[in-house]
C-alpha positions in Angstrom: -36.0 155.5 104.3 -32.4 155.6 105.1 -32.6 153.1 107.9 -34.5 150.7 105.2 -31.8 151.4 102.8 -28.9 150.7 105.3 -31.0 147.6 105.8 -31.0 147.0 102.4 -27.5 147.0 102.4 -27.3 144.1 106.0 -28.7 142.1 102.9 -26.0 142.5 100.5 -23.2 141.9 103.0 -25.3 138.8 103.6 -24.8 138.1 100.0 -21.3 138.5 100.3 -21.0 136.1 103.0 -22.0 133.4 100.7 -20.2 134.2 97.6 -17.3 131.7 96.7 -13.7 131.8 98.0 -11.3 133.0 95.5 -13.3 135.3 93.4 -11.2 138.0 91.9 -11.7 141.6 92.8 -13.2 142.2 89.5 -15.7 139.4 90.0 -16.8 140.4 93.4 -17.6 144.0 92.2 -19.4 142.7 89.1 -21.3 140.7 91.7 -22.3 144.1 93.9 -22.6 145.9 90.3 -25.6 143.6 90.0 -27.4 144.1 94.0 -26.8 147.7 93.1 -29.1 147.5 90.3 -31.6 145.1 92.1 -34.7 146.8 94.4 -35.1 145.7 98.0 -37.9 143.9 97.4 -36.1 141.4 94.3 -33.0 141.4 96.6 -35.5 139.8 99.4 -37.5 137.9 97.4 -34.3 136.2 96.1 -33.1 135.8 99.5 -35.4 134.4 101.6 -35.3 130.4 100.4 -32.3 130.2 102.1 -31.8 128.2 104.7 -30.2 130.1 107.4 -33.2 132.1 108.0 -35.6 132.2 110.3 -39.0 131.9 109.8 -39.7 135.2 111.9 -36.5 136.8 110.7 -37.3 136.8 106.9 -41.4 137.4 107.6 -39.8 140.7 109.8 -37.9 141.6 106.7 -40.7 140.9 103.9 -42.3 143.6 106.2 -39.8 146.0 106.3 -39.7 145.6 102.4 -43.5 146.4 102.5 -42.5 149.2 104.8 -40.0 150.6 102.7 -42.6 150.6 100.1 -45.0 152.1 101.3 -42.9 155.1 102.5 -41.6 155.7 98.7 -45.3 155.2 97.7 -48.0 156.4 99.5 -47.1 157.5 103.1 -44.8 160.9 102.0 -47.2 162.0 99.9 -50.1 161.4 102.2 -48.2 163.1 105.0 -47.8 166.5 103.0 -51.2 166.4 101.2 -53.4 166.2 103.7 -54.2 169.6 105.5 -51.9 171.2 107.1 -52.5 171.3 110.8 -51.0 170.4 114.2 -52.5 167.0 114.6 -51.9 165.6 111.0 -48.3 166.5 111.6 -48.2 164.9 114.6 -49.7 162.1 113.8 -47.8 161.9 111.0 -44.3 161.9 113.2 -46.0 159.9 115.7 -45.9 156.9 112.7 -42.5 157.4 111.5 -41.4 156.9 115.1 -43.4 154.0 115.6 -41.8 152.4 112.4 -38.2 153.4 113.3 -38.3 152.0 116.9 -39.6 148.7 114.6 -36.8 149.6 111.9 -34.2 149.8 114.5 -35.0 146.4 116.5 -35.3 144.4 113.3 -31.7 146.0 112.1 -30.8 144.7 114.8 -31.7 141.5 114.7 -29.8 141.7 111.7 -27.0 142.7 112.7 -27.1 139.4 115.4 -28.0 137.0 112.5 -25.0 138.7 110.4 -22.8 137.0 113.3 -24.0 133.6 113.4 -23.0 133.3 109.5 -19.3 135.0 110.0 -19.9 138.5 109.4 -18.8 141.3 112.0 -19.7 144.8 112.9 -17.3 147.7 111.7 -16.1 148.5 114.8 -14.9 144.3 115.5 -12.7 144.3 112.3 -9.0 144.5 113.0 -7.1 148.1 112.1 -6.2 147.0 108.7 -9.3 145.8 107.1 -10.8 148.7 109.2 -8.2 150.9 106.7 -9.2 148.8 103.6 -13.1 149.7 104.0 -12.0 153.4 105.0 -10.0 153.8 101.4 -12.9 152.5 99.4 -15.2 154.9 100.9 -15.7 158.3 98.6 -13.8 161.6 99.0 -15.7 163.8 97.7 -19.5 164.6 97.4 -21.4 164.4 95.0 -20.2 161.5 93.3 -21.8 161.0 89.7 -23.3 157.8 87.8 -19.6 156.4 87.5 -18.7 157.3 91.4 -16.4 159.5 89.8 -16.7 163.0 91.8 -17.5 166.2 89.6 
């Protein structure tokens, strides 16, 4: 689930490629206020018109959507319902493996498409955008509803 919701996130910064230049700060986080509130699956299906995709790329993330689903849904409560014994537990662990080794190539593949539109990886920013992202991240856990901690 995490590596879905990371994914989730390759999304938004794919958003924020394609918002326009000279926003203001408060219009940009308005903009993210919204993706916040918006499920993986409305974020892709809002997405996936777009031209620079392609038609492999956004069928591999329609799956990981359906993926992602399914986890929430059906597959953690199947997993500790059934019996519990040695084989469904392996069997169970045996599938989330198989889906993150499928989770981790399509991130990225992500990642790589992320690049032909102008975005970069963390680590290829310069030192102070690098200290930019680094003060916006939170101090303190847990944060509350307002990302205020408690």
């Amino acid at each position: 689930m995490h590596k879905l919701q990371v994914m989730e996130m390759s999304l938004w910064e794919i958003q924020a490629l394609r918002m326009k230049k000279g926003m203001t700060d408060a219009q940009a986080f308005s903009q993210v206020e919204k993706w916040d509130g918006t499920t993986f699956g409305a974020l892709y299906r809002g997405m996936k018109s777009q031209p620079h995709w392609t038609e492999e790329l956004i069928w591999k993330v329609g799956q990981a959507v359906q993926l992602r689903n399914h986890l929430a849904h059906n597959f953690l409560r199947e997993f500790f319902l059934a019996v519990e014994s040695q084989i469904n537990f392996e069997a169970g662990v045996e599938q989330l493996l198989e889906w993150h080794g499928a989770v981790d190539e399509l991130a990225e593949q992500l990642d790589e498409h992320i690049k032909t539109l102008g975005g970069a990886q963390c680590d290829e920013l310069d030192d102070m955008t690098r200290a930019e992202v680094e003060a916006l991240r939170p101090k303190a856990w847990p944060l509350n509803r307002q990302g205020q901690s408690e």
